[in-house]
PADREN-490110 format. One line per field, with one value per residue (C-alpha): x, z negated, y; residue in three letters; residue number from 1. Coordinates in Angstrom, 1 decimal, decimal comma. Example, Ala and Ser with C-alpha at 12.3 -4.5 7.8 and 13.67 -1.06 7.14 Angstrom:
2
X: [12,3	13,7] $
Z: [-7,8	-7,1] $
Y: [-4,5	-1,1] $
drenba: [ALA	SER] $
bamar: [1	2] $
This chain:
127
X: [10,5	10,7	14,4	15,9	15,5	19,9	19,1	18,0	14,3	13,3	9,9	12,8	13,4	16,4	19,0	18,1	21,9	21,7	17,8	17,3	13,6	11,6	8,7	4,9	5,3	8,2	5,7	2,9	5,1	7,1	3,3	1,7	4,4	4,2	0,0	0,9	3,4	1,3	-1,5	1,2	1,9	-1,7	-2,6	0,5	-0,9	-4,4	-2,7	-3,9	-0,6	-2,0	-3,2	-0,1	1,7	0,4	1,2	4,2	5,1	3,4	5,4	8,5	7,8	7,1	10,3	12,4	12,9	11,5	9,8	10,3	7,7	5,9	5,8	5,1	1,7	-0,2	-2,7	-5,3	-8,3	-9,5	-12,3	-10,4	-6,9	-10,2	-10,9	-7,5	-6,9	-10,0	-8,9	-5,5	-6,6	-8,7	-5,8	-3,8	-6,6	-6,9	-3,3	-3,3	-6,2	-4,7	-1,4	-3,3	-1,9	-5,0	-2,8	-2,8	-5,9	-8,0	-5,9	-6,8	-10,2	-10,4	-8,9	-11,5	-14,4	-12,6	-12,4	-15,3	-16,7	-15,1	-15,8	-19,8	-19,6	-18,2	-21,1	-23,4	-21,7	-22,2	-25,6] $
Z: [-34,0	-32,3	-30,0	-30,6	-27,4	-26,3	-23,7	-23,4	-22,9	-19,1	-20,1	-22,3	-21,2	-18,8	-20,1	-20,5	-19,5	-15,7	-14,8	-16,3	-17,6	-14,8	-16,4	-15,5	-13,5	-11,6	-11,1	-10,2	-7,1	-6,1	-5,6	-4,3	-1,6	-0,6	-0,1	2,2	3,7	5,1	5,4	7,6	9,9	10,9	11,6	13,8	15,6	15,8	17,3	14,9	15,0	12,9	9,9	10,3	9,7	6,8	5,2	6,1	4,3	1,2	1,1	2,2	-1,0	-3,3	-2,0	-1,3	2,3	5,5	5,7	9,2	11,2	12,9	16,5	17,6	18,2	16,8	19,1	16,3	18,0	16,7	14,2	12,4	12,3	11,1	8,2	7,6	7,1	5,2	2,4	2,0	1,9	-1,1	-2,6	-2,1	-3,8	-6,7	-7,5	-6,9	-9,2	-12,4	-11,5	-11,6	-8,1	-6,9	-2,8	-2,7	-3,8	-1,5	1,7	0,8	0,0	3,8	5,1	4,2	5,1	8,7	8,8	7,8	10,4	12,5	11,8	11,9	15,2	16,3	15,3	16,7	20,0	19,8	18,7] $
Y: [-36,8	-34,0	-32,9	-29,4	-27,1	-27,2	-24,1	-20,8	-20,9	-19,8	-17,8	-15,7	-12,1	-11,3	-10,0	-5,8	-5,1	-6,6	-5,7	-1,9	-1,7	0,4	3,1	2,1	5,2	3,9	0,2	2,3	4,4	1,4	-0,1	3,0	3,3	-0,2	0,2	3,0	1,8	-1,0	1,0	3,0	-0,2	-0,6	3,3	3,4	0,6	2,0	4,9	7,6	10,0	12,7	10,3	8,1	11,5	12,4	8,5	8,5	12,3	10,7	7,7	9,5	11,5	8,7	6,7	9,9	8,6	9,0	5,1	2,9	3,1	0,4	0,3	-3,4	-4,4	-7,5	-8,2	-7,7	-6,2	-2,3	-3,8	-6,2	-3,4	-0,9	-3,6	-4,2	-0,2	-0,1	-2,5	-1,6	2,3	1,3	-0,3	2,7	4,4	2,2	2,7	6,4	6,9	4,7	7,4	10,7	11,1	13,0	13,9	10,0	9,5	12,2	10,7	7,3	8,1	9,8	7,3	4,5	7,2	6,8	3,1	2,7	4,8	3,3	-0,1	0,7	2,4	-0,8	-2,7	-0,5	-0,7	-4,5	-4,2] $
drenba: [UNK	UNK	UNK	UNK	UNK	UNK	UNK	UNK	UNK	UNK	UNK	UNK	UNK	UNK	UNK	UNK	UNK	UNK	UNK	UNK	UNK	UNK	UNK	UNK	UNK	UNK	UNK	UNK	UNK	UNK	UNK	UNK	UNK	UNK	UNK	UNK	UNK	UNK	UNK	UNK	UNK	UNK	UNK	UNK	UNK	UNK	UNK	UNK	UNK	UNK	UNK	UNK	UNK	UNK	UNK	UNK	UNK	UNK	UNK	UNK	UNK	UNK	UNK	UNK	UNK	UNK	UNK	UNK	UNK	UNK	UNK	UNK	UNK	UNK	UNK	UNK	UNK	UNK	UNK	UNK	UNK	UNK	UNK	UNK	UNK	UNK	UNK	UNK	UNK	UNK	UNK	UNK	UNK	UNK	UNK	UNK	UNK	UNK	UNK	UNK	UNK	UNK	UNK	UNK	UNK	UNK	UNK	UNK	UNK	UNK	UNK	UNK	UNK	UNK	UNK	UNK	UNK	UNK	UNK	UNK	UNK	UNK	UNK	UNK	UNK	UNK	UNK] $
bamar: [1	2	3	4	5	6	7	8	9	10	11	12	13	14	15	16	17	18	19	20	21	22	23	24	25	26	27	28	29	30	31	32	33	34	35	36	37	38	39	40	41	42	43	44	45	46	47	48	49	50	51	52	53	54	55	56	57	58	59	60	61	62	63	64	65	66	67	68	69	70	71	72	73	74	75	76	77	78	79	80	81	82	83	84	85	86	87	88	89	90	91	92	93	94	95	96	97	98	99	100	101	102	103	104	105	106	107	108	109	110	111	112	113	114	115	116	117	118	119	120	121	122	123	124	125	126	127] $
């Protein structure tokens, strides 16, 4: 009734020898590193030197190189980069809190705090 399966099923595991199995740790920094390095992009183009400093020491540190920086600019206006920086800083923050990494954590916490500052001072300017 039925036809035997000929090949390898595709939902099957890869083969362990080609693709070394990675640590939730190593996930969690290859993750964490990609948050703030995006998070990076956007407080380089926002022009903030001193916070885009300190990302790009903490991703530098969880890639163990110094990460490229961004310096074209979108043509986003301030609020929507401030949003933007907002969410991926509490993605950043997610991830740094589910890895105990508490410098990650405090920088993205600030760096919402900032955003979000910034993104009501923005609306009371319109207002």
């Amino acid at each position: 009734m039925y036809e035997p399966i000929r090949t390898r099923s595709v939902h099957s595991m890869a083969d362990t020898a080609e693709y070394p199995p990675r640590s939730r740790e190593e996930e969690l920094d290859i993750q964490l590193a990609g948050h703030l390095s995006a998070l990076l992009a956007v407080t380089d183009e926002l022009s903030l030197d001193a916070a885009a400093d300190r990302i790009a020491t903490e991703v530098a540190r969880l890639r163990g190189a110094p990460p490229a920086r961004h310096t074209a600019l979108s043509g986003t206006g301030p609020e929507a980069l401030h949003r933007r920086a907002h969410a991926l800083a509490g993605r950043a923050l997610v991830v740094a809190a589910s890895r105990a990494d508490t410098a990650v954590a405090i920088l993205a916490a600030e760096r919402m705090d900032a955003h979000a500052a910034s993104i009501d001072a923005a609306r009371l300017a319109v207002a």
